[in-house]
Structure formats: C-alpha cells, structure tokens
C-alpha positions as CSV (number, residue, x, y, z in Angstrom):
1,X,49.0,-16.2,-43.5
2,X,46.7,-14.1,-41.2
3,X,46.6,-14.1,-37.1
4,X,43.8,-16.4,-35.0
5,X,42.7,-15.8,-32.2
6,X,42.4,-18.8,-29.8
7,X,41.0,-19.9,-26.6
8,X,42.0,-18.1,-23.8
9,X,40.2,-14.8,-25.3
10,X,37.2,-16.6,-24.4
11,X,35.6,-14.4,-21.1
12,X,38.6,-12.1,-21.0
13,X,37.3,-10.4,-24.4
14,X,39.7,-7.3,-23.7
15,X,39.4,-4.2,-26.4
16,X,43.4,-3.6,-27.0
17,X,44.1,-5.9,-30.1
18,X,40.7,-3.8,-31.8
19,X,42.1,-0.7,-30.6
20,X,45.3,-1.6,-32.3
21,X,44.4,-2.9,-35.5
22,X,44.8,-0.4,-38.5
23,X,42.4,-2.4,-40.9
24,X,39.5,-3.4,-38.5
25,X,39.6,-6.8,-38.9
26,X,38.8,-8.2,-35.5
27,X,34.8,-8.8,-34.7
28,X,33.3,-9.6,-31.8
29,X,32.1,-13.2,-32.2
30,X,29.9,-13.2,-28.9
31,X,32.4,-15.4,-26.6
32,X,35.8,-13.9,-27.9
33,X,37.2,-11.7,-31.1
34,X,37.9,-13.4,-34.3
35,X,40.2,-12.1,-36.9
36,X,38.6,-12.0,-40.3
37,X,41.3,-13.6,-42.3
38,X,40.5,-12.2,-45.6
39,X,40.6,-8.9,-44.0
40,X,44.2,-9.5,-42.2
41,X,47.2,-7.8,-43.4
42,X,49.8,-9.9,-40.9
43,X,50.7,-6.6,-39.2
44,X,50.9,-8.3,-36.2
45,X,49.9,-5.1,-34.2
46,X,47.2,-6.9,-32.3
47,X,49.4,-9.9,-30.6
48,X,51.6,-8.6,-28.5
49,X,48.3,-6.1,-27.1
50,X,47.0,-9.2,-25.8
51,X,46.8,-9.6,-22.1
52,X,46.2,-13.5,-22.2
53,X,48.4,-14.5,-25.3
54,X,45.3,-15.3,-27.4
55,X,46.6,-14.7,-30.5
56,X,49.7,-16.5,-33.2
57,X,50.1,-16.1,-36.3
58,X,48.3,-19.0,-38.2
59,X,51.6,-21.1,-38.3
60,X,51.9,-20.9,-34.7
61,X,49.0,-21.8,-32.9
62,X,49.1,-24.4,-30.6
63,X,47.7,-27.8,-31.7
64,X,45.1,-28.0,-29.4
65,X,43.9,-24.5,-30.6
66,X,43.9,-25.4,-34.3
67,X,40.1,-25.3,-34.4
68,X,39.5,-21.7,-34.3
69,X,41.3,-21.7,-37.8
70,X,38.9,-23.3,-39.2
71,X,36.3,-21.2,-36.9
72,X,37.7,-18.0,-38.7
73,X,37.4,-19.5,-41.7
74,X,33.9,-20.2,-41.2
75,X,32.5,-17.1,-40.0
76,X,30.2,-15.2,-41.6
77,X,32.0,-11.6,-41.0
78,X,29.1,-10.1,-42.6
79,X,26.5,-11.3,-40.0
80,X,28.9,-10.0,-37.5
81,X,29.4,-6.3,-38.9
C-alpha cells in the first residue's frame, strides 16, 4: 500500500508533505504532487502535513478520487525527476 494524493492538492500545491518525506517520493506533477508508489515506504509522514487533506492511504481514498491511483500508477517519475 502506498499514499495518493488526490484532488484538492490541485492549485494549493503547498511544499510541507515534500518537506516531510524521508525517501523523496513526492514530484511535482505540474497541477499537484504525486506520490511515486514504487518509491513509498507508507510512513505516513506526509498526510497529516497536508493543509487541504489531499492525501489517504491507498485504501482510503474517497471514491470519487480513485482516479489519481491509477494516475500514480501511470506516471512516468522519470520524466518528472
């Protein structure tokens, strides 16, 4: 299981969950962060940093927000590094 990163980072784009990660797993994917899963450890360091409640634990995110799983598992980290 890894965190996501869902919609309500979109515009707010605030620099604590990065701060607070210990692996560097969050990019910047132009509209909001995403979580590299294969990178994740499932600290969970980065979720309660959030100052919009963006981000759940992959089990936990919100039906409507399901999509940026599968956006996170579809990024091409390397083109964002």
């Amino acid at each position: 299981m890894t965190y996501v990163i869902t919609e309500p980072c979109i515009g707010t784009k605030d620099q604590s969950c990065v701060e607070v990660c210990p692996v560097d797993c969050i990019y910047d994917g132009g509209e909001k962060f995403i979580i590299n899963p294969e990178e994740c450890i499932d600290c969970g360091a980065c979720e309660p940093e959030c100052p919009v409640e963006a981000i759940y634990p992959e089990d936990e995110v919100p039906e409507d927000q399901e999509k940026y799983i599968t956006e996170a598992e579809e990024t091409d980290f390397d083109a964002l590094r």
